[in-house]
N, C-alpha and C positions, 0 to 999 in steps of 0.2 A: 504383106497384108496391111492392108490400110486401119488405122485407129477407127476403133468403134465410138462415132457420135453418141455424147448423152442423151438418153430419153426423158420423160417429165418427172421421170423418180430420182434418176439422176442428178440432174439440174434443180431438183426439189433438195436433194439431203441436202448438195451443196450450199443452197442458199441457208436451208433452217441452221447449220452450223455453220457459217460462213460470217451470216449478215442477221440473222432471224434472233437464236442465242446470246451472242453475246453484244450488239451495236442495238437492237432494238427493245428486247427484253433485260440485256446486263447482266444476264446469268453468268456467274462466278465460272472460272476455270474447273471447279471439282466436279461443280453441276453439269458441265459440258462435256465432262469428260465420264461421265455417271450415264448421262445418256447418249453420250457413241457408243459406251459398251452393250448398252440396251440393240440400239439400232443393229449395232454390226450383226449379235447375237442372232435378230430376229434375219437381217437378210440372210445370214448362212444358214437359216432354218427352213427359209421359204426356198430359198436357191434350190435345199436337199429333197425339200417335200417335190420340186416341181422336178428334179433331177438336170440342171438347167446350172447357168452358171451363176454369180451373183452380179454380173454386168447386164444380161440377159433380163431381170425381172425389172417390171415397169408395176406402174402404179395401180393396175389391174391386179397386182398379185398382193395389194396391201389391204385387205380385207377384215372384218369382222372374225371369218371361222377360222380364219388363218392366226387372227391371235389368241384365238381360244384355246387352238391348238399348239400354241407356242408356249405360253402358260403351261399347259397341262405337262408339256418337256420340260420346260423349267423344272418342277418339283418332280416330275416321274424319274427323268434319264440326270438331272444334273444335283438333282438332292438340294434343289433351293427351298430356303422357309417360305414361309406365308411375305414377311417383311419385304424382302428382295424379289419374291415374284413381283405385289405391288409395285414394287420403285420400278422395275424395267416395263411395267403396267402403263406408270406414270408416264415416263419416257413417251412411250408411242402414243400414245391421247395427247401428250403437249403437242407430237410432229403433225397427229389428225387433226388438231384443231388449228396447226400453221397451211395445212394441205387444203383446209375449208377455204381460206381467201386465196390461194393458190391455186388450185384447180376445181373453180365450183362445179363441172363436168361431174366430177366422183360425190360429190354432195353426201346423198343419199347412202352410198357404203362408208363416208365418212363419218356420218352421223351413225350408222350403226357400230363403227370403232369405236368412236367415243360412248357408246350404251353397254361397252363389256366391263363388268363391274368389279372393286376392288373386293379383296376373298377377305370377308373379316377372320381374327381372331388373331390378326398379328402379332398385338399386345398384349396376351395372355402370359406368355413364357415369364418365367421370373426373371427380374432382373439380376445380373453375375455380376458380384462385388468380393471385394478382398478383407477378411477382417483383417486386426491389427497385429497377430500374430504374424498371418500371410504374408500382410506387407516388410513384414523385416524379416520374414522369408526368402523374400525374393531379392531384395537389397542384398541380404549379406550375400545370398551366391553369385555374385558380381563378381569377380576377380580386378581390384581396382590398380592391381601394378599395374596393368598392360594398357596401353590410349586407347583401346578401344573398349577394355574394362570402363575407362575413366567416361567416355563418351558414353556407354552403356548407361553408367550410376546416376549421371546428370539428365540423361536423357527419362527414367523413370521418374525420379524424384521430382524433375519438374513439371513432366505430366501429371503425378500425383498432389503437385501442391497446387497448382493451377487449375484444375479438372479441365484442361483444355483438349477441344479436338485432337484427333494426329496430326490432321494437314494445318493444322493451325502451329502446333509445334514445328514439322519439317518445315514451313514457310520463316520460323523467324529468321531473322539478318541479324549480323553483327549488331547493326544501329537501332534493334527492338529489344534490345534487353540494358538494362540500368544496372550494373555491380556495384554502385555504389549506393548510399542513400537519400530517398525513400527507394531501398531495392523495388524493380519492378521488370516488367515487359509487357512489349504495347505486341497484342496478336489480332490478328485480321480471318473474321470468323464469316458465316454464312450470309451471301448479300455484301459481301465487301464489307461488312459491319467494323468499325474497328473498336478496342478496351482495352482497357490499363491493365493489371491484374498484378498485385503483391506480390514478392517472394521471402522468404523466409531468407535469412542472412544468410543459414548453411547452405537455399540453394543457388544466393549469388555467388560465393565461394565457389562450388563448384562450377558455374557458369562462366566467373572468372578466367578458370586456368583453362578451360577448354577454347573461351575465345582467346587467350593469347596464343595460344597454339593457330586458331585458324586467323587471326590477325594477322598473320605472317606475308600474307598477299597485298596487305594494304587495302583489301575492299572493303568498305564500310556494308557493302549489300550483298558480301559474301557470304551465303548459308552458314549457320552455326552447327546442324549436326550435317557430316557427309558422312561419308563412306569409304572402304578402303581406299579407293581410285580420285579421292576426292572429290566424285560426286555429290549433290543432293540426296540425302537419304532417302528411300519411297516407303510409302505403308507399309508395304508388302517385307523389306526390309526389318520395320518394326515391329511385326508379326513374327516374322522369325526368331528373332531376338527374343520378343518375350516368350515365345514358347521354349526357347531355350534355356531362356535362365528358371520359366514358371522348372522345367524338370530336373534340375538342380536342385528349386528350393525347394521342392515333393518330397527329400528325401530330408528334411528336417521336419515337414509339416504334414502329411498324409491329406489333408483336407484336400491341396492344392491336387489330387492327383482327381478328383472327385468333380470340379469345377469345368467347367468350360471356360477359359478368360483366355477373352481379345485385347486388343489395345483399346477398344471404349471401354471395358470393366474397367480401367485405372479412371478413365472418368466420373464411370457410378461410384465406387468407390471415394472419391472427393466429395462429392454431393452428400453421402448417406455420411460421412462423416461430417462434414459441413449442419447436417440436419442434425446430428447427434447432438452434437457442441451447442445447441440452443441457437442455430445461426438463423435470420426469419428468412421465410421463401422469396420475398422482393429483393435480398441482398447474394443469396445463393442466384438467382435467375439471371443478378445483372452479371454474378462471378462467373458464371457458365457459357453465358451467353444465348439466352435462350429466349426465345420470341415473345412467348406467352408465358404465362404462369401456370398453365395447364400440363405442359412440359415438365418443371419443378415437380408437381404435386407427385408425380409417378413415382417419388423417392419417399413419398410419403408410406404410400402401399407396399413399398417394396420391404422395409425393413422390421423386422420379427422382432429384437428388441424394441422397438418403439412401442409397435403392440401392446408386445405384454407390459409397457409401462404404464399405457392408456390403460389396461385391464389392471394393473393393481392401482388408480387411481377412482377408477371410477364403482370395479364392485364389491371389493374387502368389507367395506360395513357393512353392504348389504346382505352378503352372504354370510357375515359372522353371524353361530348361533347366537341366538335370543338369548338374555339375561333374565332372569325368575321373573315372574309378576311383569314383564316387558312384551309379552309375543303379541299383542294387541297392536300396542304403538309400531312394534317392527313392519309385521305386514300395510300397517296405513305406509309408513316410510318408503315400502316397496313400490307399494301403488301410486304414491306421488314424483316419485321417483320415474316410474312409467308415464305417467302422466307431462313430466317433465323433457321427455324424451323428442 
């Protein structure tokens, strides 16, 4: 049987990740790899809707109703939130609007791809952080005899000191972390971005013993955290892990049994403690690495102590009852007060 030649969808994905992604836009590896899983998702959706194979569909089956209907499997059959529908939303309006100077033929269903709209309320859910019980919750149920306890304890701790992405931790090399002083590590975040970021001397200690451990190869660009087989650790990896030790340390803490925590809680977690400590948001935003400042602010909202701190700063006089011969002057107080507002 003779190879089936590409058709324009074909020859289209190819190029958008080929040449389109990352040579003319720069899109980072995570991004590129965020939306193949998008793309794959939807071809094996239209493949199934058309009973057809996924070599078989061409750029006539890349449609408006057809991502409406992809959406709507997303959160019906596969139980995705609002957030991650958007992003694989994203995904395909980046590929329609690479398809517009690529096949102006399809124009017009292109432009009605790009008019399907993102679902608000993404941002609603509270954000899931660790108080400071939690976190030496989950430290002590490490078991730190064993290297892979040992790699476990370093691997938390300096996502917690750092509030750094995941892929930004799996990404560092031998030659991005400093054990010596000024302790540091240089991580390479969204955009290629690259920053310095602090460590605490106990987490270059432990950063120490792990790299001479994988120093043994001699590669200065050899990963610092792997995995049994001496691979690269992946996300999905660090997900395991932390759900693993999160159920260990549920039995010292109950809270933890109560939460939801991924591996970005260790990063909210930095932040709302970062906010606690009186740190200002310009200096939290450069630590985090985060585009805008509007990003930062969401840690503002997120945390209940902070709150009620703002609330016994601002209305304890106000609401203290009146002093004899005083209720006069109180209510003016109230109303300037309002007035102030």
């Amino acid at each position: 049987m003779r190879a089936q030649r590409p058709n324009d969808l074909g020859r289209s994905v190819e190029r958008f990740f080929r040449e389109y992604l990352p040579m003319l836009r720069g899109t980072s590896r995570h991004t590129i790899r965020n939306y193949r899983d998008a793309v794959v998702l939807f071809l094996r959706f239209a493949a199934a809707q058309e009973a057809t194979a996924i070599e078989d569909l061409d750029l006539g089956d890349f449609t408006a109703q057809r991502v409406r209907d992809f959406l709507a499997f997303l959160e019906a059959e596969r139980h995705n939130g609002i957030a991650t529908r958007n992003a694989r939303l994203a995904a395909l309006h980046t590929f329609a609007r690479f398809l517009v100077s690529e096949q102006p033929a399809y124009l017009a269903e292109l432009q009605r791809v790009l008019g399907v709209p993102f679902k608000r309320g993404a941002r609603n859910a509270p954000i899931e952080y660790l108080e400071p019980g939690e976190v030496e919750a989950l430290l002590k149920s490490i078991d730190r005899s064993t290297p892979s306890g040992k790699r476990d304890y370093a691997l938390f701790a300096l996502m917690l000191n750092t509030g750094a992405r995941v892929q930004e931790i799996l990404d560092l090399r031998l030659c991005d972390i400093r054990t010596e002083p000024p302790y540091q590590v240089r991580l390479r975040g969204k955009g290629g971005k690259t920053r310095l970021c602090p460590i605490w001397p106990q987490t270059a200690q432990l950063l120490r013993e792990l790299s001479q451990r994988a120093a043994q190869s001699g590669d200065s660009e050899a990963p610092l955290f792997v995995n049994r087989q001496g691979a690269k650790l992946t996300r999905f990896g660090v997900r395991y892990l932390l759900k693993k030790h999160i159920e260990v340390g549920a039995t010292a803490i109950a809270t933890l049994r109560e939460k939801r925590i991924h591996p970005h809680s260790l990063r909210h977690t930095t932040a709302i403690f970062l906010l606690k400590a009186g740190v200002d948001f310009a200096t939290i935003s450069q630590w985090l690495g985060h585009s805008t400042l509007n990003t930062t602010m969401t840690y503002a909202r997120a945390d209940l102590d902070l709150k009620r701190q703002a609330l016994m700063q601002v209305f304890p006089e106000i609401l203290a009852p009146p002093r004899a011969g005083h209720v006069a002057s109180a209510a003016v107080n109230i109303v300037d007060w309002l007035k102030r507002l």
